[in-house]
C-alpha positions as a printed NumPy array, in Angstrom:
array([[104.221,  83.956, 135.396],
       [100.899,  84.654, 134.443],
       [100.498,  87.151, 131.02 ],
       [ 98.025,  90.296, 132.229],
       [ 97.561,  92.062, 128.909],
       [ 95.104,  95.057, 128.437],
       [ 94.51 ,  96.051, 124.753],
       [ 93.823,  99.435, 124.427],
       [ 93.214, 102.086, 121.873],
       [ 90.644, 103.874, 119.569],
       [ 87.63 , 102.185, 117.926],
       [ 88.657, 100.598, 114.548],
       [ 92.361,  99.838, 115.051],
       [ 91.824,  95.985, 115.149],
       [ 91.933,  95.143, 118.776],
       [ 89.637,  92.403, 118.716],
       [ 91.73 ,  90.466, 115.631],
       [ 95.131,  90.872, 117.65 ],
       [ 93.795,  89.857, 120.86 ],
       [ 91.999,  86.73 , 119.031],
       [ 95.347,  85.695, 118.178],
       [ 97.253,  85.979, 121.025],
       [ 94.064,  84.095, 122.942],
       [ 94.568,  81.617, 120.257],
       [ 98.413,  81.097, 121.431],
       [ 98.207,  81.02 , 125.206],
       [ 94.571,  79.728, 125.863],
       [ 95.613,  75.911, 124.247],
       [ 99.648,  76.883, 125.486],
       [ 98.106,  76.857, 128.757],
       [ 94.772,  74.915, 129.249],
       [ 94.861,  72.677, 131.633],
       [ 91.724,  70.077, 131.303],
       [ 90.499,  70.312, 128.018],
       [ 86.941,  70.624, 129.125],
       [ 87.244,  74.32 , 129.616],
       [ 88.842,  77.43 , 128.062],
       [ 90.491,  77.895, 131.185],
       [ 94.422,  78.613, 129.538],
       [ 93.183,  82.465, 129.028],
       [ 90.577,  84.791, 130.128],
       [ 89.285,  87.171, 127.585],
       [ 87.882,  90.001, 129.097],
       [ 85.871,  92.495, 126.596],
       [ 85.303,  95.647, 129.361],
       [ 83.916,  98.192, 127.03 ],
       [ 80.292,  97.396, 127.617],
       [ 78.461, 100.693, 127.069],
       [ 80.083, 102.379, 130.321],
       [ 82.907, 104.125, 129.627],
       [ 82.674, 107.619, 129.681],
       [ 79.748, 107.63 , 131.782],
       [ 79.026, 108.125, 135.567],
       [ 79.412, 104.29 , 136.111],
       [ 83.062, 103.709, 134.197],
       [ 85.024, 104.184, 137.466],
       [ 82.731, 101.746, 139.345],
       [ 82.705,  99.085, 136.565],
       [ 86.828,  99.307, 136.311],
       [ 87.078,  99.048, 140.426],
       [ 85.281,  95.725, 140.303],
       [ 87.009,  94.33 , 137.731],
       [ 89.99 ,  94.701, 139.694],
       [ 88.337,  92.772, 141.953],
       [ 88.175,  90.099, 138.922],
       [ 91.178,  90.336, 137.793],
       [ 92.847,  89.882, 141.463],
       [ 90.6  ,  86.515, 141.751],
       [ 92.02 ,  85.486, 138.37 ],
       [ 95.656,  86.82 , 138.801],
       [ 97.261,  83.496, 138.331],
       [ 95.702,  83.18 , 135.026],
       [ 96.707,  84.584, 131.951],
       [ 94.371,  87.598, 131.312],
       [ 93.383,  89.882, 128.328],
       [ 91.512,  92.774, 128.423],
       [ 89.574,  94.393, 125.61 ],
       [ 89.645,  98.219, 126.901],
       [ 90.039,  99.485, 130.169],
       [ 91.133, 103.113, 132.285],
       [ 92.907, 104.313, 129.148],
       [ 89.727, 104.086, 126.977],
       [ 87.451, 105.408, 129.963],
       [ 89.631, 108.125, 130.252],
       [ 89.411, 109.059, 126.831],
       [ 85.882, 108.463, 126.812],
       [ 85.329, 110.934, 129.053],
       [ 87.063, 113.238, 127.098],
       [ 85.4  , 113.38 , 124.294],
       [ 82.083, 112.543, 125.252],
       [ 81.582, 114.52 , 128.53 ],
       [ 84.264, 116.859, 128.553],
       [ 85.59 , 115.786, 131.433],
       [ 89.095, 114.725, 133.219],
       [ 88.761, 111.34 , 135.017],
       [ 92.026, 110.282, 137.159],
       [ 92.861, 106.587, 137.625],
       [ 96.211, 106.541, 139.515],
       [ 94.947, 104.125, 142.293],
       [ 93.753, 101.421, 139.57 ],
       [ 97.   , 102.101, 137.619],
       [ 98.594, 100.804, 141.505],
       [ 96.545,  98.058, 141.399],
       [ 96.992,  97.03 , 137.509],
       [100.729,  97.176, 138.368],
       [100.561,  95.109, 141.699],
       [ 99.347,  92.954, 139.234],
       [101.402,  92.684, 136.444],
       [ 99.637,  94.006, 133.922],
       [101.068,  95.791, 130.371],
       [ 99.059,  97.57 , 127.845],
       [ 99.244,  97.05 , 123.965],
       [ 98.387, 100.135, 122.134],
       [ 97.065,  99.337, 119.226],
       [ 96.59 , 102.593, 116.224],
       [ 96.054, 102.666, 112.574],
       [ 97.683, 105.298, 109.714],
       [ 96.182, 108.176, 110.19 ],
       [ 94.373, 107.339, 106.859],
       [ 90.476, 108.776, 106.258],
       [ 90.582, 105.784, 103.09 ],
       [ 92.007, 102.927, 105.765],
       [ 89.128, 104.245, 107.883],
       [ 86.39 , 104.109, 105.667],
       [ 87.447, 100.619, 104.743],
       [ 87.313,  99.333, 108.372],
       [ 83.354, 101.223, 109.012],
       [ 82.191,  99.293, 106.278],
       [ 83.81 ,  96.26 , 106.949],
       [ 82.445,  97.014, 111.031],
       [ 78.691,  98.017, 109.841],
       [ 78.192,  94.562, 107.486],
       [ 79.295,  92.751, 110.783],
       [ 77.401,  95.307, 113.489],
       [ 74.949,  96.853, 111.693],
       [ 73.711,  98.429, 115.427],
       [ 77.244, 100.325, 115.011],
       [ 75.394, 102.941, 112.587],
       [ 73.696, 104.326, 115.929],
       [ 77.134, 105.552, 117.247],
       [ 78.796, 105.551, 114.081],
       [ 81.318, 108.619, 113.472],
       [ 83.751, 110.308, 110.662],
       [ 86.795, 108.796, 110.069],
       [ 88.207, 112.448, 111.234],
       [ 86.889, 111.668, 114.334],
       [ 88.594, 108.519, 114.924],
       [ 91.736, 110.122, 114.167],
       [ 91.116, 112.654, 116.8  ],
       [ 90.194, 109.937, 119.133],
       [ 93.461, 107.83 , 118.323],
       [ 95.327, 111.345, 119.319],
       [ 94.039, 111.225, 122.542],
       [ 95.164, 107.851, 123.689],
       [ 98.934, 108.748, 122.429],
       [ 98.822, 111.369, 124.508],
       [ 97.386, 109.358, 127.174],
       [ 99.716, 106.113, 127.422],
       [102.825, 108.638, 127.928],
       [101.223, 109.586, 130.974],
       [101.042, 105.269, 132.196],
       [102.973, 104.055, 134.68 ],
       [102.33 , 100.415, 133.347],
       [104.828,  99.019, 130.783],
       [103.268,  99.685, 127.13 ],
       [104.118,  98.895, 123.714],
       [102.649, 100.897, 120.719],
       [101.416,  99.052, 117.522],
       [ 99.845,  99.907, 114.504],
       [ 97.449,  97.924, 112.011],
       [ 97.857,  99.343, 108.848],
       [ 96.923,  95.856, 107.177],
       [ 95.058,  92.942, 108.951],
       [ 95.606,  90.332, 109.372],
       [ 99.255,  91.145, 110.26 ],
       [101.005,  88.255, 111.719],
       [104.025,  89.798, 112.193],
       [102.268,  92.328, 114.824],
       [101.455,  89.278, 116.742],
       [105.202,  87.754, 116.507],
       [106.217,  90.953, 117.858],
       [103.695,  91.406, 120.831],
       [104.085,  87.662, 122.028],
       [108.054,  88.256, 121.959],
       [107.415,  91.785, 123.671],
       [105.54 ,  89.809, 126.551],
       [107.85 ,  87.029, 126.696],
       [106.082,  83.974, 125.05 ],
       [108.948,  83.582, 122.278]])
């Protein structure tokens, strides 16, 4: 059975180091030619559109994807969870995805949450460390308050899933034992 993994949660929790290394488990687990990356497909879905007029669009055609590609193994960088809570705090607005959340589910998928200590220190840390990689971050960069804030919003948001979830947090990275304990969570130990 195919893993169909979305990785969700607020900016600066480390989503992008724990899904590197559970790509880096099933994509050679699972590659078939050796020509092409073809044992997992990464995709990164926060592309400037969430919590704008075109998120809903965007996430309805990458079902569309992700049904092509259902007997692959999947991972998703952000997806309804984050657009939801995009929408929240940057139009004010409630945004309902129960029909994609039937579709996500016909498909197997699960969501990681992945949070940080509430921590203003931890935060500042991981800006820094974020603008001496993405300097273009700066433009949309925020207080570590408001990170918090944002991180409160997608608790409240996964209890209201209907897709299996499991909750970590990144207090440290790298953290192996968070990946240990998402690749037993979704079966691949």
């Amino acid at each position: 059975m195919p893993q169909h993994i979305i990785f969700e949660g607020a900016e600066l929790t480390g989503k992008s180091w724990l899904m590197s290394q559970v790509y880096d488990y099933l994509e050679p687990k699972y590659n078939q030619n050796k020509v092409t990356l073809d044992g997992c497909h990464w995709f990164n879905c926060d592309v400037g559109v969430y919590g704008t007029q075109h998120g809903k669009i965007v996430i309805e055609n990458y079902l569309n994807i992700f049904s092509e590609l259902k007997e692959k193994n999947l991972i998703i960088e952000k997806l309804h969870l984050s657009d939801i809570v995009y929408n929240q705090v940057h139009q004010n607005q409630k945004i309902e995805y129960d029909s994609v959340e039937k579709d996500l589910l016909d498909l197997d998928f699960k969501i990681i949450l992945v949070t940080f200590l509430e921590d203003e220190k931890l935060l500042e840390k991981r800006i820094q460390d974020r603008l001496n990689i993405y300097p273009h971050y700066e433009r949309i960069l925020q207080s570590p308050v408001w990170y918090i804030e944002q991180q409160r919003k997608y608790l409240m948001e996964i209890k209201k899933t209907k897709l299996p979830y499991l909750i970590v947090e990144t207090n440290v990275l790298p953290d192996n034992t968070l990946v240990g304990k998402i690749l037993e969570w979704i079966g691949e130990k």
